[in-house]
C-alpha positions as CSV (number, residue, x, y, z in Angstrom):
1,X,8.7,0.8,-20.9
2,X,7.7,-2.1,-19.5
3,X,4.0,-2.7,-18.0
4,X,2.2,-4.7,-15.1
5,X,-1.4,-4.4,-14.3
6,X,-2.9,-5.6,-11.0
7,X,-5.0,-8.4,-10.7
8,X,-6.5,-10.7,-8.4
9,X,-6.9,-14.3,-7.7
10,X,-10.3,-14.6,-8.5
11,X,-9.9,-12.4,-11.5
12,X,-8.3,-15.4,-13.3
13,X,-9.3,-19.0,-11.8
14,X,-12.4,-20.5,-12.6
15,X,-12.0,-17.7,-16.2
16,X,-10.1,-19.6,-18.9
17,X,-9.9,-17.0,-21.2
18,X,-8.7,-14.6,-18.2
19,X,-4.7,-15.3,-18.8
20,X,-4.8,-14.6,-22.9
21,X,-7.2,-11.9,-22.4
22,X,-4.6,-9.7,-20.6
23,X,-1.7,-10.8,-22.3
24,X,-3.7,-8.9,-25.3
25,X,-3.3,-6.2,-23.5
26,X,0.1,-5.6,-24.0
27,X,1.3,-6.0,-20.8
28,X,4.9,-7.9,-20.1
29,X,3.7,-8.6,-16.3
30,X,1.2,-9.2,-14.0
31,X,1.1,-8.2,-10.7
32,X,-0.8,-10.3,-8.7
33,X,-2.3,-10.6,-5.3
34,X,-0.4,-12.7,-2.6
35,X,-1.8,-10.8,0.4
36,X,-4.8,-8.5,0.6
37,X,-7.1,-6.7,2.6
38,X,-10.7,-6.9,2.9
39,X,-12.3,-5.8,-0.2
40,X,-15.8,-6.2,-2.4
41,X,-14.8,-6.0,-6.0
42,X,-16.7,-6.5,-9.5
43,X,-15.9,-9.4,-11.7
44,X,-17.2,-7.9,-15.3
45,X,-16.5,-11.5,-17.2
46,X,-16.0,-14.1,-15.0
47,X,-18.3,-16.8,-16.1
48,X,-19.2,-18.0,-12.7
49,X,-20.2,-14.6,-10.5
50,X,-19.7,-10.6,-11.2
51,X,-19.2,-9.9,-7.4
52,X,-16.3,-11.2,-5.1
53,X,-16.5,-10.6,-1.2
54,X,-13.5,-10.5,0.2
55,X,-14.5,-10.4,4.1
56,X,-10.8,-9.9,5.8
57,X,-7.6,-9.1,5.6
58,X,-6.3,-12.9,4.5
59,X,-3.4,-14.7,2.3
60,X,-3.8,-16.5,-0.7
61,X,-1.7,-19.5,-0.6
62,X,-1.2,-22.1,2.4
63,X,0.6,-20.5,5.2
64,X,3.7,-21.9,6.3
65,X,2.9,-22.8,9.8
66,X,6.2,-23.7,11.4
67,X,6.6,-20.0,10.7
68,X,3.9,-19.0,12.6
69,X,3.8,-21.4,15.3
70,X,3.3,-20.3,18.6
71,X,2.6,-16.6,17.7
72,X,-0.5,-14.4,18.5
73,X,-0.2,-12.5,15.0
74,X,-0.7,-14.8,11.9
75,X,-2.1,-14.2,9.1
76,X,-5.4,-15.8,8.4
77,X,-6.5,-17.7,5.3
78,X,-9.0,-16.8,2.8
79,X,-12.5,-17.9,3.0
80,X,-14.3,-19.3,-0.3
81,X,-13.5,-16.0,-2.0
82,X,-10.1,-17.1,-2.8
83,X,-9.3,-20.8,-1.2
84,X,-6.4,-23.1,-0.8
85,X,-3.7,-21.9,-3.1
86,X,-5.4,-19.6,-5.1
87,X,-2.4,-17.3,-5.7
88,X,-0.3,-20.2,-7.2
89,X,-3.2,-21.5,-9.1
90,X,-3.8,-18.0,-10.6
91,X,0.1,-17.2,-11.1
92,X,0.7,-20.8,-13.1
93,X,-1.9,-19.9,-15.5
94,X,-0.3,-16.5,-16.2
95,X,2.5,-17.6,-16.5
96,X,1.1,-20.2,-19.1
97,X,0.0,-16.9,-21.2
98,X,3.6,-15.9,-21.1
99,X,3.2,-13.0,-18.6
100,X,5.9,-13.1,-15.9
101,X,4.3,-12.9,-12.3
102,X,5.3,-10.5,-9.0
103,X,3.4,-10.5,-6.1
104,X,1.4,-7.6,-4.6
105,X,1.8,-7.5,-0.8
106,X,-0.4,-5.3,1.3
107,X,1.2,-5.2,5.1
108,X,-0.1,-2.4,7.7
109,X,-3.7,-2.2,6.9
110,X,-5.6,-4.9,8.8
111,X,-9.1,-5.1,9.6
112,X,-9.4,-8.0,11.1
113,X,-6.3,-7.9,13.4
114,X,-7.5,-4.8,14.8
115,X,-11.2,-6.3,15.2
116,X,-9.1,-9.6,17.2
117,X,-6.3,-7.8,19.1
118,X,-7.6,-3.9,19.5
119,X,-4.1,-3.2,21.3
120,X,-2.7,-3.4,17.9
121,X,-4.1,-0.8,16.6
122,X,-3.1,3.0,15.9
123,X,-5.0,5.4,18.9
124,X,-5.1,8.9,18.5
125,X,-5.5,11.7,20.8
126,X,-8.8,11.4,21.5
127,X,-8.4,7.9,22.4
128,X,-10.0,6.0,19.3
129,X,-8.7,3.4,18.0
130,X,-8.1,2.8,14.2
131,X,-9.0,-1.0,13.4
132,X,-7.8,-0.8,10.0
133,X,-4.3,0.5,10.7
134,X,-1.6,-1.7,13.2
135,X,0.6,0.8,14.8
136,X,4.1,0.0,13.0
137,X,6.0,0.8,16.5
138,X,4.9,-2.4,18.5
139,X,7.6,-5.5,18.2
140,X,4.8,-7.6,17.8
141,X,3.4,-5.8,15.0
142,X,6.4,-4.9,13.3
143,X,7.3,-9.2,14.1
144,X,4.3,-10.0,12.0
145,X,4.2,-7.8,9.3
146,X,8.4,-8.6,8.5
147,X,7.5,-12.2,9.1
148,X,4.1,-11.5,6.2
149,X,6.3,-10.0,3.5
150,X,8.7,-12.5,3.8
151,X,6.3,-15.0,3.6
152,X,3.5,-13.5,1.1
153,X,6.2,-11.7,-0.9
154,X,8.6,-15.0,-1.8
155,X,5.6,-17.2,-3.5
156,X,6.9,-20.1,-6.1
157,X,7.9,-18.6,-9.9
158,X,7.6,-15.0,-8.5
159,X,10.3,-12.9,-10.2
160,X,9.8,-10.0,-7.9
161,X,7.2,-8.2,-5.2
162,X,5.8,-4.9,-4.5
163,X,4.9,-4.6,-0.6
164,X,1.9,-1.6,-0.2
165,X,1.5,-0.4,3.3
166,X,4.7,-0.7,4.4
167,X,4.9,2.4,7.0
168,X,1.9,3.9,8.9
169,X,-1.6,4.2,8.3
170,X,-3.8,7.0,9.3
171,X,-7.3,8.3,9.5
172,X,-7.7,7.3,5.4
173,X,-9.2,4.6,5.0
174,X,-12.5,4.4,2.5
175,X,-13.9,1.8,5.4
176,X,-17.2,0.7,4.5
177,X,-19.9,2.7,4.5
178,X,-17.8,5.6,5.5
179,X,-19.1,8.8,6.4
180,X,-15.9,10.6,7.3
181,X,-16.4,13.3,4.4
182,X,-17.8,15.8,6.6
183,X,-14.7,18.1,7.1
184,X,-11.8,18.2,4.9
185,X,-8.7,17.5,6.9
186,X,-5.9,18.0,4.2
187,X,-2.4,17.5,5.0
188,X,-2.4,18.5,8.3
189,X,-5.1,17.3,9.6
190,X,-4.5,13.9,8.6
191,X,-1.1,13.6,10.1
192,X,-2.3,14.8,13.2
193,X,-5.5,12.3,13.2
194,X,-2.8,9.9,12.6
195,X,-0.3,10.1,15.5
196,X,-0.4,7.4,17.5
197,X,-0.7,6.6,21.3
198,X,-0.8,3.7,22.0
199,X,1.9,2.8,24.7
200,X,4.7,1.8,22.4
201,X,4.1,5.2,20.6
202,X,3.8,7.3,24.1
203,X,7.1,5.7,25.1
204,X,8.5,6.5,22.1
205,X,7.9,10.4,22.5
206,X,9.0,10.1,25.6
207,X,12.1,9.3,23.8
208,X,12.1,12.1,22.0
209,X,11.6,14.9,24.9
210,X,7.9,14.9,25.0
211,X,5.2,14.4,27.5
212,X,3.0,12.2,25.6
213,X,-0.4,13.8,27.9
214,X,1.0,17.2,27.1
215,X,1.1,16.0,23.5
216,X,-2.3,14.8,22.9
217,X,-3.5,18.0,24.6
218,X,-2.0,20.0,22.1
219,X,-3.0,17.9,18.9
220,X,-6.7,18.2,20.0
221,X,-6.3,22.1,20.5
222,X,-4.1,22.2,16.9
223,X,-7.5,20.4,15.4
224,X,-10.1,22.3,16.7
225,X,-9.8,24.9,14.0
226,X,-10.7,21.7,11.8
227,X,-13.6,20.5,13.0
228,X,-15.1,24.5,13.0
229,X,-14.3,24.1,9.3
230,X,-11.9,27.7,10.0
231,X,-8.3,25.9,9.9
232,X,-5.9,26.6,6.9
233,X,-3.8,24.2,5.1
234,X,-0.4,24.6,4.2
235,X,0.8,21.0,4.7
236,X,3.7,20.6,7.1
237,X,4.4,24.1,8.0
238,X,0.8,24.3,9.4
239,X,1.6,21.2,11.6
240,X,4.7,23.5,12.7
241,X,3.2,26.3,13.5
242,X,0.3,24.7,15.2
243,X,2.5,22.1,17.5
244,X,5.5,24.2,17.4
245,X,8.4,23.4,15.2
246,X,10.4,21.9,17.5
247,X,7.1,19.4,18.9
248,X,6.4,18.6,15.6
249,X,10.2,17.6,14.6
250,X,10.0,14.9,17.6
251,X,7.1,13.8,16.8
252,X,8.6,13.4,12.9
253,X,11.6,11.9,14.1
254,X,10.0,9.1,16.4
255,X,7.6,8.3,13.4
256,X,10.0,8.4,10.2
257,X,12.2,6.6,12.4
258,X,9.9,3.6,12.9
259,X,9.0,3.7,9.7
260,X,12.7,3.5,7.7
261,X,13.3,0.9,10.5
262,X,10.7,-1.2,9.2
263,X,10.9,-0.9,5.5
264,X,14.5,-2.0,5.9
265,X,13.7,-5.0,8.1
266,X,10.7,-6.3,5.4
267,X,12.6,-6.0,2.3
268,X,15.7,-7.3,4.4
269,X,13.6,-10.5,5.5
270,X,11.7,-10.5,1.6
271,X,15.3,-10.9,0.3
272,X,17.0,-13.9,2.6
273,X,13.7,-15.7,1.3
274,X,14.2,-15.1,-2.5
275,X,16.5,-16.3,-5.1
276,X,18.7,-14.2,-6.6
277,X,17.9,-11.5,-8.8
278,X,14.3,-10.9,-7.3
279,X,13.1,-7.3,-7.4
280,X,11.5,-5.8,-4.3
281,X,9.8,-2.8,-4.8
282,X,7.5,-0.3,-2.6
283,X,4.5,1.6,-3.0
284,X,5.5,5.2,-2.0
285,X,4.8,9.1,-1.6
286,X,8.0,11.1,-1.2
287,X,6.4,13.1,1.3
288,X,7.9,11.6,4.6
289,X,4.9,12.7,6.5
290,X,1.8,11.0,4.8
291,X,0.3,8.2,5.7
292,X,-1.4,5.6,4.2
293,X,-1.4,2.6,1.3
294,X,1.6,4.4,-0.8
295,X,3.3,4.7,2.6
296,X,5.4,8.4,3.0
297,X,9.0,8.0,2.6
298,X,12.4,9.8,2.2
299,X,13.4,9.0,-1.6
300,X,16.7,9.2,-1.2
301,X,16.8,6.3,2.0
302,X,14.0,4.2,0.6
303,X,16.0,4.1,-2.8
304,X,18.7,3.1,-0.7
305,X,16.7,0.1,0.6
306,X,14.8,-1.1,-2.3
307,X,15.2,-2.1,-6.1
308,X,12.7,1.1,-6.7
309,X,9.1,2.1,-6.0
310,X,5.7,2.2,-7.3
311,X,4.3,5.9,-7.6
312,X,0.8,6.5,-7.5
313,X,0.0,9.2,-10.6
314,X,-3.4,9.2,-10.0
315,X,-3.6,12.7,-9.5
316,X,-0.3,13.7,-12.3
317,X,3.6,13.0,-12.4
318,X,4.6,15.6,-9.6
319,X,5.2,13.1,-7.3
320,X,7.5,11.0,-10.0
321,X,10.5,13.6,-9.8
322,X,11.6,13.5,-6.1
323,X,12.4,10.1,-6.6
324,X,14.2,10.6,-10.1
325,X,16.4,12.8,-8.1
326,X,17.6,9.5,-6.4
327,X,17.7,7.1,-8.8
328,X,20.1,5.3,-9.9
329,X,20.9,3.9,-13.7
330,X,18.9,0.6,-12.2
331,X,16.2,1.9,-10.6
332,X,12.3,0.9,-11.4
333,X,10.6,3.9,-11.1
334,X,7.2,2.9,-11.9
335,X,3.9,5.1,-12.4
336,X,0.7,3.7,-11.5
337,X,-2.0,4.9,-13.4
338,X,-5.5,3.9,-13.1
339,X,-7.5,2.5,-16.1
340,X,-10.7,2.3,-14.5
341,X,-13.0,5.0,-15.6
342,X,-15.8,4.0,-13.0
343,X,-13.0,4.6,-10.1
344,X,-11.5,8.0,-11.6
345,X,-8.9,6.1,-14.2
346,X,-8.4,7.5,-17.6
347,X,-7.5,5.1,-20.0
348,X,-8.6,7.2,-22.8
349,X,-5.2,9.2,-21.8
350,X,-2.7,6.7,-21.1
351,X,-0.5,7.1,-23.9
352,X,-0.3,11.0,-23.2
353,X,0.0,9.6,-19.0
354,X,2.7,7.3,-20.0
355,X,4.7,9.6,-22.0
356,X,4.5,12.5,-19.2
357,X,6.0,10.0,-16.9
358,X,8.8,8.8,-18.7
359,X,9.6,12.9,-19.1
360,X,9.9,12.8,-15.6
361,X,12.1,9.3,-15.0
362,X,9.6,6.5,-14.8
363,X,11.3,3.4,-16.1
364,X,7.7,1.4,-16.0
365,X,4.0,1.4,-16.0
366,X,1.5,0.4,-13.5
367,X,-2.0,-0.1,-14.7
368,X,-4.7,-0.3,-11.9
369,X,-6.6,-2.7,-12.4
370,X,-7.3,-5.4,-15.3
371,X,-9.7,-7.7,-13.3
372,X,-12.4,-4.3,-12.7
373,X,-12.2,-2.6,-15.9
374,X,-14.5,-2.7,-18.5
375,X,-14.5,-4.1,-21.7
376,X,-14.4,-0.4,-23.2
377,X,-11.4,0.4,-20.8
378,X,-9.6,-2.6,-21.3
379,X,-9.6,-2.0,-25.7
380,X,-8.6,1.5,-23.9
381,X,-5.9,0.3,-22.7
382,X,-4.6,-2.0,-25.5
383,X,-4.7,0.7,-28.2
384,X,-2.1,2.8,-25.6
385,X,-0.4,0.3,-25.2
386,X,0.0,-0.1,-28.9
């Protein structure tokens, strides 16, 4: 099978040892940061620093700016965490350890941009706003985030990409210092935290039949049971019977809608920018209905749309087979486990991981992440890989 671990910019420049030292590893690729969100990550043996602020959403290479000209969305540059074109000088150096380079694209998950243009941003029905999550329905948004991956996705010597947060984002988030932990909202609760209303979104369940007042009236009732901590959780049917199944199918088809519309029009854009033969992949759950970084999706379109998609396994291979059902004999079906035992990874079990997942159709691996492991992960990781 072949494998790709993440990495960062910063996990590799400035670190001459950092390109052969993961090429021991055993991995064939790298997959590695073009476009990112704001993060504060651990550098266990850089030689220079052991902690990296990353303090917006930002690109790591020089913008094209006849792209961008004129528009209100755009993406912003790094600041000295990762400057000028720190993605290419990071990606030449791989690919001087013989490790071919994709990039790693995340799209709908934007601090900053909902910090400068709040009317971007996901509202639910109570009327907050989600800074962290663009609502996917607004033109401009969806503008910006097809014109990103295109961009961020097509970087010089990439052979491929894989685009994270392509679809909506929700009340998940792990924002810092987040103290959202209170009360459990499971399945349901999180897809009714994350319905949107902005006016894009209201207009668009207008669409669909609804009142969008009438709507938000009957999501805050359907969560009240929540926040008493007395609501069950059965996933979707629980959103049925607590909006009504036919409610809850408009607001599904408004939603999924935008969502397939948009993961066509990115990997549509990613591809008129790429040579031939480039691989576009997405980071997906084959539940349609969930939010977040592995955006929910219907297998069988996004299969349809894409050259395969990245699973996260984090919590088992269940979520492998929906997508095998789909596949065809070209697919990349890859299984993204994490290696990190500080962040829930188990590296000590990757072999067993790895074999699990090919049971189950996963034509790759995905190892999160090189540049945070330890030095008793990473030997982890190279004797599975063995």
């Amino acid at each position: 099978m072949k494998v790709s671990t993440f990495v960062y910019p910063w996990d590799v420049n400035g670190d001459p040892e950092a390109p052969d030292r993961i090429a021991a590893l055993g991995v064939d690729q790298v997959t590695l940061a073009s476009a990112y969100h704001s993060t504060r990550a651990l550098t266990p043996r850089h030689p220079r620093r052991r902690i990296v602020t990353a303090e917006h959403a930002a690109v790591y290479y020089p913008m094209d700016d006849d792209r961008w000209a004129g528009r209100q969305l755009r993406p912003c540059p790094a600041g000295d965490w990762a400057p000028g074109d720190a993605y290419g000088e990071a990606a030449e150096a791989l690919h001087g350890a013989g490790l071919e380079v994709h990039t790693w694209v995340i799209l709908a998950h934007n601090s900053r941009m909902g910090a400068e243009h709040p009317e971007t941003s996901v509202v639910n029905a109570y009327g907050d706003r989600y800074p962290w999550a663009p609502c996917i329905a607004q033109p401009a948004t969806r503008a910006y985030l097809t014109g990103l991956a295109a961009e961020a996705a097509v970087r010089p010597g990439a052979a491929g990409t894989e685009l994270e947060s392509l679809g909506w984002y929700g009340l998940q988030h792990l924002h810092a210092h987040d103290k959202t932990a209170g009360v459990a909202p499971g399945d349901a609760g999180q897809y009714l935290m994350a319905l949107c209303f902005c006016p894009d979104c209201r207009a668009g369940y207008g669409e669909q039949g609804l009142d969008a007042d009438e709507l938000a009236a009957a999501v805050r009732e359907a969560l009240e049971p929540l926040w008493r901590g007395t609501g069950d959780d059965a996933g979707w049917p629980t959103v049925e019977k607590l909006l009504g199944e036919p409610v809850a199918a408009a607001t599904r088809a408004w939603r999924d809608g935008r969502a397939r519309a948009l993961q066509e029009e990115a990997v549509t854009a990613v591809r008129a920018a790429a040579p031939a033969g480039f691989q576009v992949l997405l980071h997906a759950d084959p539940v349609p209905y969930h939010c977040g970084a592995n955006a929910g999706v219907d297998p069988a379109h996004v299969l349809s749309v894409a050259d395969g998609v990245v699973v996260p396994c984090a919590g088992g291979t269940a979520l492998l087979a929906p997508f095998a059902e789909h596949a065809r004999e070209d697919t990349v079906l890859a299984a993204n486990f994490g290696v990190v035992s500080g962040m829930g990874g188990s590296p000590g079990t990757l072999a067993a991981d790895a074999e699990r997942a090919r049971a189950l159709g996963a034509t790759e691996l995905r190892l999160y992440h090189a540049g945070l492991a330890s030095d008793g992960d990473l030997a982890a990781v190279r004797a599975a890989l063995r």
